[in-house]
PDB file of the backbone (N, CA, C, O) and the ligand in Angstrom, with CONECT records:
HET     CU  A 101       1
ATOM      1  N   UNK A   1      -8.932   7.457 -15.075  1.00  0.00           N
ATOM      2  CA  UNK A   1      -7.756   6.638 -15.392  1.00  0.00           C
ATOM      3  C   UNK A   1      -7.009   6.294 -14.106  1.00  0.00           C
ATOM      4  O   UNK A   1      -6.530   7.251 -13.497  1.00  0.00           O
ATOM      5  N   UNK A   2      -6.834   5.052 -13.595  1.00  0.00           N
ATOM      6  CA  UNK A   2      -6.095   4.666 -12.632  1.00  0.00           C
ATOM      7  C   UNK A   2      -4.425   4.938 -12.552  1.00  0.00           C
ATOM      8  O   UNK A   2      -3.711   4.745 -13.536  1.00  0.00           O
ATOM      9  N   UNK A   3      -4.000   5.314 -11.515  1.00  0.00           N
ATOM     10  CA  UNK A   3      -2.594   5.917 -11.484  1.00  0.00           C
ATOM     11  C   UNK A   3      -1.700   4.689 -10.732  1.00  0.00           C
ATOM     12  O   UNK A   3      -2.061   4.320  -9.614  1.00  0.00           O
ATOM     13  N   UNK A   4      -0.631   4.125 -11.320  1.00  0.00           N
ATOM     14  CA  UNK A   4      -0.057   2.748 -10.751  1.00  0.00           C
ATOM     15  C   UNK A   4       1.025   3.636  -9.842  1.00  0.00           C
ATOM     16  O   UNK A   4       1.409   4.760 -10.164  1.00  0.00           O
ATOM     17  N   UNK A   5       1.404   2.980  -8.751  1.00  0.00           N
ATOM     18  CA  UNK A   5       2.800   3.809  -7.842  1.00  0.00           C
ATOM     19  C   UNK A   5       3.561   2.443  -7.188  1.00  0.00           C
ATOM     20  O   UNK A   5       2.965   1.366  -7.159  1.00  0.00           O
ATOM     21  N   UNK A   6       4.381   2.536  -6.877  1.00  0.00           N
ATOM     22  CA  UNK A   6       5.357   1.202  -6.203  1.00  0.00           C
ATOM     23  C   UNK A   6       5.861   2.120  -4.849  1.00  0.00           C
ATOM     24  O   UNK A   6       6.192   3.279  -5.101  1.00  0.00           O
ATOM     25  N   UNK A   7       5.905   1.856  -4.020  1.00  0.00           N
ATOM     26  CA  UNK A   7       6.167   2.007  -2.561  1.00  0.00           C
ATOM     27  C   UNK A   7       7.218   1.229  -2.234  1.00  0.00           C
ATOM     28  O   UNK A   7       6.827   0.063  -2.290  1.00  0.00           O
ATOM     29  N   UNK A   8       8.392   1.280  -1.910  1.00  0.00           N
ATOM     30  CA  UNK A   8       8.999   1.336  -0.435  1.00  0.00           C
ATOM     31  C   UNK A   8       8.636   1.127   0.482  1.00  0.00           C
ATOM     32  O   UNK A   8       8.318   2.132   1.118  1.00  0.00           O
ATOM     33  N   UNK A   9       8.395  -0.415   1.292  1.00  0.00           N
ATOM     34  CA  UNK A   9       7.531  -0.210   2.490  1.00  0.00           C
ATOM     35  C   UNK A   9       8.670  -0.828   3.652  1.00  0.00           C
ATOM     36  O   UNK A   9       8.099  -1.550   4.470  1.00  0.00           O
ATOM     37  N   UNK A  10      10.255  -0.681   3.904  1.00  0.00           N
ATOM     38  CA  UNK A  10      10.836  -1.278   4.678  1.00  0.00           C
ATOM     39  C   UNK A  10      10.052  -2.249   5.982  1.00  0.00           C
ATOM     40  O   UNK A  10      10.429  -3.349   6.385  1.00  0.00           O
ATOM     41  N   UNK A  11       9.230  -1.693   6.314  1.00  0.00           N
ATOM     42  CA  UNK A  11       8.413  -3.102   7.405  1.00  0.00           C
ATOM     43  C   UNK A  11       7.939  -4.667   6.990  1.00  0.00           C
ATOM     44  O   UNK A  11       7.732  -5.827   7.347  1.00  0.00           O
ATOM     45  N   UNK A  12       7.947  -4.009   6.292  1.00  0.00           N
ATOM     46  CA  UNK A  12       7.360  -5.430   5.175  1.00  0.00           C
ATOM     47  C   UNK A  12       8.564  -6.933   5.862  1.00  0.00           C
ATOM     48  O   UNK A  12       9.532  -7.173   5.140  1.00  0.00           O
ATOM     49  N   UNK A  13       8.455  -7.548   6.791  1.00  0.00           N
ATOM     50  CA  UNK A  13       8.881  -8.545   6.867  1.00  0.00           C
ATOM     51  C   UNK A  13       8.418  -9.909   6.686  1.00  0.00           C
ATOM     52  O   UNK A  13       9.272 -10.750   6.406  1.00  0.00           O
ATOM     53  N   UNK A  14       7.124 -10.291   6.807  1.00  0.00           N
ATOM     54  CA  UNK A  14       6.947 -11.496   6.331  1.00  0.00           C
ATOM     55  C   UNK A  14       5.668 -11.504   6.064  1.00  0.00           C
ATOM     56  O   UNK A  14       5.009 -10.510   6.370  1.00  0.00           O
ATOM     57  N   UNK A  15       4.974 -12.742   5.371  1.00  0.00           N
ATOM     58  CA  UNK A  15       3.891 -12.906   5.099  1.00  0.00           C
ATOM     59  C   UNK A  15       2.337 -12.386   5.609  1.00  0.00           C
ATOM     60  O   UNK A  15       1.287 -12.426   4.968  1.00  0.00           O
ATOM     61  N   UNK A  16       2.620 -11.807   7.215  1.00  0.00           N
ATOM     62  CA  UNK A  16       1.408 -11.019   8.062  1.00  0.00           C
ATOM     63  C   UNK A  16       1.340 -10.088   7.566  1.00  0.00           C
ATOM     64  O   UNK A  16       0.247  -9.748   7.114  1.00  0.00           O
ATOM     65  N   UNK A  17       2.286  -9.390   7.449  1.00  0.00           N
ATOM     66  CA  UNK A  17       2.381  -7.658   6.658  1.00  0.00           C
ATOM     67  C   UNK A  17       1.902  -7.714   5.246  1.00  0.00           C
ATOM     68  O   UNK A  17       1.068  -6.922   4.806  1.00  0.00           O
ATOM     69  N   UNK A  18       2.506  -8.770   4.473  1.00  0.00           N
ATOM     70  CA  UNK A  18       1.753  -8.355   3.114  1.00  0.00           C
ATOM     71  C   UNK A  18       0.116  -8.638   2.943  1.00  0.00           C
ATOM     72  O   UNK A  18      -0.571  -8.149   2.047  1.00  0.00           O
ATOM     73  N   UNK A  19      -0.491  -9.770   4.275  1.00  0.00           N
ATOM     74  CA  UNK A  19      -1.740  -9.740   4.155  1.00  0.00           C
ATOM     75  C   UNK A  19      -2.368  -8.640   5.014  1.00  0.00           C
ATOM     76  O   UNK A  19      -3.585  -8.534   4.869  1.00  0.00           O
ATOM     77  N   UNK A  20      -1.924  -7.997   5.678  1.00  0.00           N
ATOM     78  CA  UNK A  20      -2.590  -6.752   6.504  1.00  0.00           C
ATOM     79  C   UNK A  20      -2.443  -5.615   5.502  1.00  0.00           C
ATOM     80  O   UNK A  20      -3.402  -4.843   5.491  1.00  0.00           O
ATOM     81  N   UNK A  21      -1.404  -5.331   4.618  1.00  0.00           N
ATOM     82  CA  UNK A  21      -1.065  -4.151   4.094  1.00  0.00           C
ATOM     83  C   UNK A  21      -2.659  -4.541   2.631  1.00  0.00           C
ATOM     84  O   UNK A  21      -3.569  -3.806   2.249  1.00  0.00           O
ATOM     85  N   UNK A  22      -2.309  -5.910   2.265  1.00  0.00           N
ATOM     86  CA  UNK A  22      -3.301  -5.804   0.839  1.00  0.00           C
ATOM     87  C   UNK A  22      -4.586  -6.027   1.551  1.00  0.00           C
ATOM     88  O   UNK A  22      -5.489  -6.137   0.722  1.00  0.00           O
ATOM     89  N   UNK A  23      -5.018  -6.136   2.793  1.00  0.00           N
ATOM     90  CA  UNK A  23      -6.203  -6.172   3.108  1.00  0.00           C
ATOM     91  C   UNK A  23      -7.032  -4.837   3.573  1.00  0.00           C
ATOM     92  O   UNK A  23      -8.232  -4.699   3.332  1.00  0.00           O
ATOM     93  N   UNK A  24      -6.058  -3.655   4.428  1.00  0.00           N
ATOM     94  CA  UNK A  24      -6.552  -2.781   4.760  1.00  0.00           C
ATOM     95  C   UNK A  24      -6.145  -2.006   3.857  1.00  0.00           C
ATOM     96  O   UNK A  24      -6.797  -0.962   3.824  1.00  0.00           O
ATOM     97  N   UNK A  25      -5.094  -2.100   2.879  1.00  0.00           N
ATOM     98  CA  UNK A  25      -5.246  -0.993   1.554  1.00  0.00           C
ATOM     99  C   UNK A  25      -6.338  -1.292   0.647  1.00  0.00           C
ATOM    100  O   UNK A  25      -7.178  -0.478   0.264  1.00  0.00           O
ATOM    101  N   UNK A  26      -6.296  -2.010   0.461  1.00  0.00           N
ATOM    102  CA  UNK A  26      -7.734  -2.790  -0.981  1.00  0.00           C
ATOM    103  C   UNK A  26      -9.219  -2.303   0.313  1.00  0.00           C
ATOM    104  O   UNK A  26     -10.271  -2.496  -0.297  1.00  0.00           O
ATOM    105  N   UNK A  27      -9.453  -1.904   1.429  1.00  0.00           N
ATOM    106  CA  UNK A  27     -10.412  -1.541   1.751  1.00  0.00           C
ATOM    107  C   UNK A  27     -10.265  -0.035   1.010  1.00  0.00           C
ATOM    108  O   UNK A  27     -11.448   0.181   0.748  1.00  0.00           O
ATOM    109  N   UNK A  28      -9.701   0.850   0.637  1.00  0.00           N
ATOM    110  CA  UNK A  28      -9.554   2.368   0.912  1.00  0.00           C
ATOM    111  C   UNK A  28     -10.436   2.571  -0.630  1.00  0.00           C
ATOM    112  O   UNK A  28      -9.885   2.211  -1.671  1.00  0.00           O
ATOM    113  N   UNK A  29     -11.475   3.019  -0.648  1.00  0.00           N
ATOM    114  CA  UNK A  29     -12.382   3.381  -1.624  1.00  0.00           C
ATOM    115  C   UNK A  29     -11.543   3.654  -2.697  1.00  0.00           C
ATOM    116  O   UNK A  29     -10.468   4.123  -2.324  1.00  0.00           O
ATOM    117  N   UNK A  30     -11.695   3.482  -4.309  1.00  0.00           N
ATOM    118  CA  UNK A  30     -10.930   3.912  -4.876  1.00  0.00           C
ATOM    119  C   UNK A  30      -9.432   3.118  -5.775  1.00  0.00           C
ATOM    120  O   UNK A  30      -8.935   3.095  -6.901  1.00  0.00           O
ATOM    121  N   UNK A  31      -9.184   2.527  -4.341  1.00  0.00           N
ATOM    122  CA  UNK A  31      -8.014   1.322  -4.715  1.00  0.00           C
ATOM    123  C   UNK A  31      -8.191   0.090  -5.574  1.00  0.00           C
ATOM    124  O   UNK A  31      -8.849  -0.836  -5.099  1.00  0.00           O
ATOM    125  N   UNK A  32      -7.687  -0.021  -6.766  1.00  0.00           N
ATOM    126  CA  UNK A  32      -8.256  -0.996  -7.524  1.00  0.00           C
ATOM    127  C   UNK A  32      -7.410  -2.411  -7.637  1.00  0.00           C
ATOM    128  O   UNK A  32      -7.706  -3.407  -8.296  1.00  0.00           O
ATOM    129  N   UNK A  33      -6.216  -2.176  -6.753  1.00  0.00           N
ATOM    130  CA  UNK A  33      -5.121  -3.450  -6.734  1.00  0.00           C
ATOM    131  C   UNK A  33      -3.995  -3.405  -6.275  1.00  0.00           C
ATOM    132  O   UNK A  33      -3.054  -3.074  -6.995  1.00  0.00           O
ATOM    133  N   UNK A  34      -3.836  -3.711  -5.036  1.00  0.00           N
ATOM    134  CA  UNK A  34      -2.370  -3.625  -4.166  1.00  0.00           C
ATOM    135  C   UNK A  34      -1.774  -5.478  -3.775  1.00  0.00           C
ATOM    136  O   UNK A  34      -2.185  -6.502  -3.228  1.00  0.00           O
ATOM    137  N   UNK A  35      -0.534  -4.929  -4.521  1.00  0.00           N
ATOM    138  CA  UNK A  35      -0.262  -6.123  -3.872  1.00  0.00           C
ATOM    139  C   UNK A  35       1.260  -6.354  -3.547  1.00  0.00           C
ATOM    140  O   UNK A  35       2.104  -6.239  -4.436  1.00  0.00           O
ATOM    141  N   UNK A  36       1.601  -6.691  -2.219  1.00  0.00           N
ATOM    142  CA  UNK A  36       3.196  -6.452  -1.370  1.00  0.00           C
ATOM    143  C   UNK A  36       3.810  -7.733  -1.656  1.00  0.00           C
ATOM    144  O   UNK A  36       3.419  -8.898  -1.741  1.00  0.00           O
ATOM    145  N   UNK A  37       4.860  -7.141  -1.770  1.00  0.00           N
ATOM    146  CA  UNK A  37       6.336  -8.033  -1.869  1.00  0.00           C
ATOM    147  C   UNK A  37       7.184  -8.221  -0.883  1.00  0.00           C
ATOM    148  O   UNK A  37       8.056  -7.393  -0.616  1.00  0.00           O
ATOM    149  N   UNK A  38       7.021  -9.333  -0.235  1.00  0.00           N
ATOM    150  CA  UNK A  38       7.810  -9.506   0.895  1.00  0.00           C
ATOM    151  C   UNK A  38       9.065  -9.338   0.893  1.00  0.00           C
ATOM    152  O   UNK A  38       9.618  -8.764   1.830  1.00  0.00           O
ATOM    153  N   UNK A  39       9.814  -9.867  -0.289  1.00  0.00           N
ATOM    154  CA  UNK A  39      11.035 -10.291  -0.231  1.00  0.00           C
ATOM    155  C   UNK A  39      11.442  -8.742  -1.022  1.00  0.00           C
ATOM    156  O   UNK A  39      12.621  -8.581  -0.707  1.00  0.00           O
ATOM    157  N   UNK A  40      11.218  -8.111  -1.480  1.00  0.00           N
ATOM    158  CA  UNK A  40      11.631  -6.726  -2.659  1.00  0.00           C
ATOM    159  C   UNK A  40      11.021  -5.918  -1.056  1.00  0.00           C
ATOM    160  O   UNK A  40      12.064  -5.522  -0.536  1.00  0.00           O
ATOM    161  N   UNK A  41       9.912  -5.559  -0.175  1.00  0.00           N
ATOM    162  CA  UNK A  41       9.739  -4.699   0.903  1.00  0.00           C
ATOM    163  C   UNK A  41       9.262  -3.521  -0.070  1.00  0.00           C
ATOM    164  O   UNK A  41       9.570  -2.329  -0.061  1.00  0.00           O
ATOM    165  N   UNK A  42       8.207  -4.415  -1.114  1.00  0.00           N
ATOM    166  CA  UNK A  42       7.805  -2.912  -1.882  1.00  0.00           C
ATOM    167  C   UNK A  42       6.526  -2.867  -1.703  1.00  0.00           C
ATOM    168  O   UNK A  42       6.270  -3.671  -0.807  1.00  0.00           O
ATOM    169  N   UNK A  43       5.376  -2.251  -2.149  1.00  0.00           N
ATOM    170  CA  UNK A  43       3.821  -2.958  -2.762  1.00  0.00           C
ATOM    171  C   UNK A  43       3.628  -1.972  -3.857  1.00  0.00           C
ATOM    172  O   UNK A  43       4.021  -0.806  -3.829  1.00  0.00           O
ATOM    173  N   UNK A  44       3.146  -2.409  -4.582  1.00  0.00           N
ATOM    174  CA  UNK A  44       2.840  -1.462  -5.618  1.00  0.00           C
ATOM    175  C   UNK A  44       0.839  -1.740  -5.740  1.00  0.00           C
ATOM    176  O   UNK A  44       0.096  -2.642  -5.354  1.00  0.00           O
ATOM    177  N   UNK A  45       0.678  -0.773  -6.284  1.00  0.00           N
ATOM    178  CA  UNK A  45      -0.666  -0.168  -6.020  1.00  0.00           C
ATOM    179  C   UNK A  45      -1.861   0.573  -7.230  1.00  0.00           C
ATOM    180  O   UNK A  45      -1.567   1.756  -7.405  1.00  0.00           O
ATOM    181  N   UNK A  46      -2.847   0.222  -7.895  1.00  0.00           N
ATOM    182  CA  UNK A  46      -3.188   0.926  -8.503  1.00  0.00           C
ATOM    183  C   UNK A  46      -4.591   1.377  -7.795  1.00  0.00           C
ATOM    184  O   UNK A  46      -5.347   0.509  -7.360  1.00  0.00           O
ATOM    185  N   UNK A  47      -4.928   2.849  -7.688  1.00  0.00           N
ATOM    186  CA  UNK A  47      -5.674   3.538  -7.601  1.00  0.00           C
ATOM    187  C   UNK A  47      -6.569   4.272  -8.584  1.00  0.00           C
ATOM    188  O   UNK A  47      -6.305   4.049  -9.766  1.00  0.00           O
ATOM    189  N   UNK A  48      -7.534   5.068  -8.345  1.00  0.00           N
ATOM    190  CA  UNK A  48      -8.076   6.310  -8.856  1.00  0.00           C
ATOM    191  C   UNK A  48      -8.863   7.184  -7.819  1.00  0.00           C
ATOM    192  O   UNK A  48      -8.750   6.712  -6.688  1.00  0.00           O
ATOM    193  N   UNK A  49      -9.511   8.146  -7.864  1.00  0.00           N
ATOM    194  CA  UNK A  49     -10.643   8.891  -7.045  1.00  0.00           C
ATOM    195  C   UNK A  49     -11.362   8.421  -6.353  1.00  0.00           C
ATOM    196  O   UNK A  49     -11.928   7.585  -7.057  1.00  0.00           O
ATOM    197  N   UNK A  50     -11.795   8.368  -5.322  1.00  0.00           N
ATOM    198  CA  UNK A  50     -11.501   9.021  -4.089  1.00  0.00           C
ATOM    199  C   UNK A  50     -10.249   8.601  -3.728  1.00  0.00           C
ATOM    200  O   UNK A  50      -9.859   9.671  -3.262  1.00  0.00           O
ATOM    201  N   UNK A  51      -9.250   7.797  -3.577  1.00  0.00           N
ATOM    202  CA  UNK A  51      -8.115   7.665  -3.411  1.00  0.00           C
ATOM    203  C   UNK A  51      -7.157   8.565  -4.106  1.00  0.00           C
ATOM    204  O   UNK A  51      -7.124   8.928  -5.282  1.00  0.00           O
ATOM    205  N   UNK A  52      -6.220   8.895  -2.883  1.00  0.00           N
ATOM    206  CA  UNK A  52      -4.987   9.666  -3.338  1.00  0.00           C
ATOM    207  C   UNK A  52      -3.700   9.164  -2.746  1.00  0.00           C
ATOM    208  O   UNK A  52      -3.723   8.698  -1.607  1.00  0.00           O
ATOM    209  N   UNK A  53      -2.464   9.229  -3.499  1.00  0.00           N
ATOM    210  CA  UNK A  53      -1.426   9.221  -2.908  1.00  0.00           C
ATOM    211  C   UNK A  53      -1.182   9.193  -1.181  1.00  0.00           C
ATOM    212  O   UNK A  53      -0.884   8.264  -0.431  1.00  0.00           O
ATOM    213  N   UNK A  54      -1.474  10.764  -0.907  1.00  0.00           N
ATOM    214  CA  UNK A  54      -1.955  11.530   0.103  1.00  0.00           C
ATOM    215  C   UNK A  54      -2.368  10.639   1.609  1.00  0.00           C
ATOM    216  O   UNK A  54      -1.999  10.659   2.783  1.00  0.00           O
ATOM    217  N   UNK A  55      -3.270   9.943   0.841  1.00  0.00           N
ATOM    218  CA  UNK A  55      -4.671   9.135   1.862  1.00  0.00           C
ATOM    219  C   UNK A  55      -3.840   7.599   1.809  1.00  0.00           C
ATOM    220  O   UNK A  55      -3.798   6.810   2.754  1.00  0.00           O
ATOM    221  N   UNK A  56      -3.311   7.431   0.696  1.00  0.00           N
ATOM    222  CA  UNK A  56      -3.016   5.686   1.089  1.00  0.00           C
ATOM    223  C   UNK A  56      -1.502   5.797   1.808  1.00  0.00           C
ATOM    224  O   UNK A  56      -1.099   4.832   2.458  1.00  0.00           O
ATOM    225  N   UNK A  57      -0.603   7.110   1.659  1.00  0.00           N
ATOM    226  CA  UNK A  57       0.611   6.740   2.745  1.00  0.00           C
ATOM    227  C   UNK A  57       0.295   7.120   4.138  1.00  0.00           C
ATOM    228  O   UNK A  57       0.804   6.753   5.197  1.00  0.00           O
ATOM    229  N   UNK A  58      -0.928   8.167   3.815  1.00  0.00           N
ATOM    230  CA  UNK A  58      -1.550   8.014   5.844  1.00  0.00           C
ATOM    231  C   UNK A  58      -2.090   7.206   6.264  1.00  0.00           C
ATOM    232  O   UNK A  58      -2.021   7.073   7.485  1.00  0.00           O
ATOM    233  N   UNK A  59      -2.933   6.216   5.446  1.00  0.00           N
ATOM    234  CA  UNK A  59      -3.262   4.884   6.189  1.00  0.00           C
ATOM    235  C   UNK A  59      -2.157   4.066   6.456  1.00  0.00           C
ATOM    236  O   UNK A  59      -2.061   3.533   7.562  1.00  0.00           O
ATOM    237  N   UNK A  60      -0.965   3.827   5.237  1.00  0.00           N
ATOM    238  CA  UNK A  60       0.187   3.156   5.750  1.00  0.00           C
ATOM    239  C   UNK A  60       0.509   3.633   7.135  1.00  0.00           C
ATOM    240  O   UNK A  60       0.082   3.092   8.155  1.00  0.00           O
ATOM    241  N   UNK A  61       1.083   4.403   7.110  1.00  0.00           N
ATOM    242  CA  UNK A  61       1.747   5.023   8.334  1.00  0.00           C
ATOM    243  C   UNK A  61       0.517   4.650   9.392  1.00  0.00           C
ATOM    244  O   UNK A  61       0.933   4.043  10.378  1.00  0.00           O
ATOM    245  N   UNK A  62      -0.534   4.830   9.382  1.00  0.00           N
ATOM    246  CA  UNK A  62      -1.394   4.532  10.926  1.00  0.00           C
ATOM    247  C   UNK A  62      -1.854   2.467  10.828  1.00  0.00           C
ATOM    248  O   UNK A  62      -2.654   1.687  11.345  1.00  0.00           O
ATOM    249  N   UNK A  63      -1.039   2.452  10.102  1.00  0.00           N
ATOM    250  CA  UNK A  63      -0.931   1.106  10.500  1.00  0.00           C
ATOM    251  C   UNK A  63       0.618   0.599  10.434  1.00  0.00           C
ATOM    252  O   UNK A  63       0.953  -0.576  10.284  1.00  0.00           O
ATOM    253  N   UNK A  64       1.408   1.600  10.562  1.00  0.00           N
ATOM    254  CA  UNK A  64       2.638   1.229  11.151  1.00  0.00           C
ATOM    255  C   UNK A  64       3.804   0.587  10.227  1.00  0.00           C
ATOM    256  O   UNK A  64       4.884   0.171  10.647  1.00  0.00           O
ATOM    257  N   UNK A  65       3.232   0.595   8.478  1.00  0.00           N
ATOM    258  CA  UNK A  65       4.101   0.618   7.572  1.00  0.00           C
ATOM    259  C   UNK A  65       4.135   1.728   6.656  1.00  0.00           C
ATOM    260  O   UNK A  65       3.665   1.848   5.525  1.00  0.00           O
ATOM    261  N   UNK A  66       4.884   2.627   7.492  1.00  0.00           N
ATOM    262  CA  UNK A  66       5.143   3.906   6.616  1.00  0.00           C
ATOM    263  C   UNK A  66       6.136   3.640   4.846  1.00  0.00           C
ATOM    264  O   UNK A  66       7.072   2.903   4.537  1.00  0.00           O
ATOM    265  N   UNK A  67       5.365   4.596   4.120  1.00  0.00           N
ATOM    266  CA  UNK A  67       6.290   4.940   3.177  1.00  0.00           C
ATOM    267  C   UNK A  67       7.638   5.443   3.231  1.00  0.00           C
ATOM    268  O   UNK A  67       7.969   6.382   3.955  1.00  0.00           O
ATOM    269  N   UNK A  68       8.518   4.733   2.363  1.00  0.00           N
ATOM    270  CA  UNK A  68      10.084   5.482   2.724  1.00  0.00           C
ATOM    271  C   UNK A  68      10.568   5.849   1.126  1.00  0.00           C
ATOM    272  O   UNK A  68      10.348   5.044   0.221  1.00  0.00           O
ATOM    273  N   UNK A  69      11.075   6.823   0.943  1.00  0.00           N
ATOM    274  CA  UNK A  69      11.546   7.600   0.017  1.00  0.00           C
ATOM    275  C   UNK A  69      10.407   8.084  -0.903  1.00  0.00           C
ATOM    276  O   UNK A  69      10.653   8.835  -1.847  1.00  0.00           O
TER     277      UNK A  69
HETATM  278 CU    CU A 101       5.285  -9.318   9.215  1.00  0.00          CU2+
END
């Protein structure tokens, strides 16, 4: 069963970020649909196995849009 989450991504400023964030998240095995909001600075995300929580805010963060709250 896929687990939906919404993120907080304050970096999120314009249109580059939401195509880097849904391009190198939708690579992460597992991820079945991310997609960022420029103007809200959210993305919300559905996953399952091999993906975790865990694994998709450490890829955020090593690409320099960390999770906040
Ligand atoms: Cu940008």
């Amino acid at each position: 069963m896929a687990t939906k989450v919404i993120y907080s991504i304050p970096n999120i400023h314009c249109g580059h970020c939401v195509h880097t964030i849904q391009s190198e998240v939708g690579e992460l095995p597992g991820v079945k649909s991310v997609n960022a909001d420029q103007m809200l600075r959210v993305a919300t995300l559905e996953f399952e196995p091999p993906a975790s929580e865990e694994k998709i805010k450490q890829l955020l963060k090593s690409i320099d849009y960390p999770v906040v709250g």
